[in-house]
N, C-alpha and C positions, 0 to 999 in steps of 0.2 A: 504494500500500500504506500503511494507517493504521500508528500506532505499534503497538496492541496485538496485530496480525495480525504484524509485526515482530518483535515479542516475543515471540509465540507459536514461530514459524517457529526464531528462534533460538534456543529453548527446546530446541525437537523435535531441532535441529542438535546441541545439547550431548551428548542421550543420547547420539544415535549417535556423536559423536566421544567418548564417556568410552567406551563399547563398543567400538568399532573402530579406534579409535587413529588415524581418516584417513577426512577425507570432505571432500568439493568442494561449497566456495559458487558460487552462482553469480551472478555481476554486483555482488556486494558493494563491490567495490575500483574499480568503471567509473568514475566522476568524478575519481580520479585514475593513469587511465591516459599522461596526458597531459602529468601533470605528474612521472611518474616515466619515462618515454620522457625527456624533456629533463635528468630528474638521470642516466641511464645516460649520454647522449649528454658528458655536464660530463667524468662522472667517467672515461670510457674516453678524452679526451682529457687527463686530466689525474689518470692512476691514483692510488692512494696507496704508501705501502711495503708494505703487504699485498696487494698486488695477485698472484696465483697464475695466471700465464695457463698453458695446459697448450698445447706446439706437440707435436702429434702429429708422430712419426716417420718416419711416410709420407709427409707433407709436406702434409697436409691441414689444412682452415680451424683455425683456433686456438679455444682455449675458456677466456674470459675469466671470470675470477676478481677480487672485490675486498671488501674487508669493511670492518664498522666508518667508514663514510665517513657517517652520519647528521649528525655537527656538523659537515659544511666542507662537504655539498652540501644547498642550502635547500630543492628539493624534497624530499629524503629528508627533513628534518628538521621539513616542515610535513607531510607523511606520517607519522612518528610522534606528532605532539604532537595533530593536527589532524582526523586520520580518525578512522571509526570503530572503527580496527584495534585500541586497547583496551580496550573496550566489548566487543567481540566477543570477543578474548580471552579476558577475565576470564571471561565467560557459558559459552565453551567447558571453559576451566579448573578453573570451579567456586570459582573463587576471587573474593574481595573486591576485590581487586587483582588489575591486569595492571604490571608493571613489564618496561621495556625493555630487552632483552640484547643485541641489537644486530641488524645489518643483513647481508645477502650480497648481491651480484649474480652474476650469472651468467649468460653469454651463448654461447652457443655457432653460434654460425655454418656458414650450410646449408653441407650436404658435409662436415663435420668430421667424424674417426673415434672421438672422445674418447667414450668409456659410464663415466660417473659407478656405479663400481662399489656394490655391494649391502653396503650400511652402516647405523651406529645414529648418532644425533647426538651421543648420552647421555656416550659416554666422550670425547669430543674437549673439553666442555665444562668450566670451574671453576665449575658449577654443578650441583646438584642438588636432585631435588624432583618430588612423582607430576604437578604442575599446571605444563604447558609446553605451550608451541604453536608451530609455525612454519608462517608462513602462506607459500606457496609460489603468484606473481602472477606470471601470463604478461602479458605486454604487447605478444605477437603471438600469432594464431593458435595454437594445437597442435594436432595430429593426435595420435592416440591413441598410433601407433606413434613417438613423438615426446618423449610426454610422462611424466615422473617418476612412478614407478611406487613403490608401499607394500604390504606384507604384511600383509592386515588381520589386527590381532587381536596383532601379535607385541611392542604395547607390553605386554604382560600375561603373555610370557614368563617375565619375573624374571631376566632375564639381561643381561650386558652383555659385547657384542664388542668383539674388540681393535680402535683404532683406527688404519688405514693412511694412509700418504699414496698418491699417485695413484704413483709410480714403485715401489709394490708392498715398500715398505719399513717398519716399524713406527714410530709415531709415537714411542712411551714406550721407553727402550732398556728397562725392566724392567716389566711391569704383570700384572696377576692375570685380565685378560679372556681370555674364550674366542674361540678365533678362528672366525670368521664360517663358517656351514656353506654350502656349494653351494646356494644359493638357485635357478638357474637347473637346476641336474638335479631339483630339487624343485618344481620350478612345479607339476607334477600335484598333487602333495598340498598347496599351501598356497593359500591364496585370498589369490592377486596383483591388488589392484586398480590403474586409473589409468584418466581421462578426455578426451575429444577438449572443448579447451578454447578460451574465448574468451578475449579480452584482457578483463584486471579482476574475472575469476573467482578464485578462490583454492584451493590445493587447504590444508587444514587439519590437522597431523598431528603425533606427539605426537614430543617428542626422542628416546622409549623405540623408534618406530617405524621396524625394516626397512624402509627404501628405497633405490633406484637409478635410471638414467636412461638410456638409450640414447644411443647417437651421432645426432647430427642429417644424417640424411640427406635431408632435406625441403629443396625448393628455397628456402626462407626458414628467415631470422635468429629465434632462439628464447631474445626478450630476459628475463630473470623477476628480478623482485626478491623478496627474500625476508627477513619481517621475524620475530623472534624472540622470545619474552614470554615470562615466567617470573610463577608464582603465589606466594599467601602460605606455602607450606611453603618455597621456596625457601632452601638453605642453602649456602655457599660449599664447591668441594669442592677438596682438595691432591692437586694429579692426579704421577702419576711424571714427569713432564716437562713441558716447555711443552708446554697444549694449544693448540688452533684456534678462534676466534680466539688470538692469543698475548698476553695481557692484561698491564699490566706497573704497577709502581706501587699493585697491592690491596695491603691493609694485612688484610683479614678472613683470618682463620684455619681450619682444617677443620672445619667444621659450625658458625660463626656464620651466622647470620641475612644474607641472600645484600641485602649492602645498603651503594652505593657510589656518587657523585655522577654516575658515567656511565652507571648501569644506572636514568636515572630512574621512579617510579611516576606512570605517564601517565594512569589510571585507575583509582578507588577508588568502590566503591559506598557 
């Protein structure tokens, strides 16, 4: 594939992620699959204090959690500076800039009971702004019935849900979000997408956008990194509590200009 059939393609990719709030590359991220397979394998041996593993009750496989690990594991961190993942970005965003908000992983291991319940990104975040992206990179397999599932169309709601944690408790002890409707009795009327995935695909979707994820009942591990970019509206937001990531140390105030030595701009046109 030349550059301008490239540009083309990711051109065409933009509309439809400004319109749909979520749509799947495919093979964009493959050259480094490899090298983020060995940053999971660092960091699961050697978590950080955000590490969130969730050990389901039933006694089924665990479902590993960890964030913000880009400056202390070197594949992550030649993965942000190094790919094309701000470039892509910026082009989905619509923005000049892609600036880096940070990293998740997430691993959930076959047989686990854990469903990454039906959520917005938007209120968990000290940031806000219409230009966001999180790219969501399996680095195993997925089967459909497997893989992270998005509401097209519901970054354009105009609304924002409360944000929970996973033991079904509210994140902000006071905040003004609406809390999240039954998504799952409403699957008939909303157009739920999700894709049977390869490694170093990406699914691309906006903060604004409803999603969730099943339990992995699949006889394989369903390793996915997940990387986070913020556009030039971006502005710093004062959430009622610590949100997720739990950031510490910002000096920006509500509604300055979302801009701090760890949130670097990886990409500027």
């Amino acid at each position: 594939m030349d550059k301008g059939q490239a540009f083309s393609e990711l051109t065409g990719a933009a509309t439809a992620y400004q319109a749909d709030g979520a749509i799947v590359l495919r093979g964009v991220f493959k050259d480094w699959v490899e090298p983020l397979r060995a940053g999971i394998e660092a960091l699961m041996a050697d978590p950080s204090p955000l590490e969130r593993t969730v050990q389901p009750q039933d006694g089924s496989a665990p479902f590993f959690q960890d964030l913000c690990n880009w400056q202390r594991i070197p594949e992550f961190e030649a993965f942000v500076l190094k790919s094309p993942a701000g470039r892509i970005a910026a082009e989905l965003m619509g923005s000049h800039t892609a600036r880096f908000f940070h990293d998740h992983v997430l691993v959930k291991q076959p047989g686990g009971s854990t469903v990454t319940p039906w959520h917005q990104d938007q209120p968990y975040y000290c940031v806000e702004g219409r230009q966001s992206v999180s790219f969501w990179i399996p680095l195993d397999p997925v089967s459909r019935d497997v893989v992270m599932e998005c509401v097209r169309g519901s970054h354009r709601w105009g609304k924002g849900f409360r944000p929970m944690r996973f033991d079904g408790t509210r994140l902000y002890a006071n905040d003004d979000f609406e809390v999240m409707p039954d998504i799952e009795a409403k699957r008939s009327e909303l157009d739920i997408v999700g894709w049977e995935m390869e490694p170093g695909d990406a699914i691309a979707f906006s903060f604004r956008t409803v999603h969730g994820a099943p339990a992995n009942q699949s006889p394989r591990m369903r390793r996915v990194f997940s990387a986070r970019w913020v556009g030039d509206d971006a502005v710093y937001a004062q959430r009622a509590g610590k949100g997720s990531p739990p950031f510490t140390g910002l000096t920006m105030k509500d509604g300055d200009p979302f801009d701090a030595p760890i949130f670097p701009v990886v990409y500027r046109s």
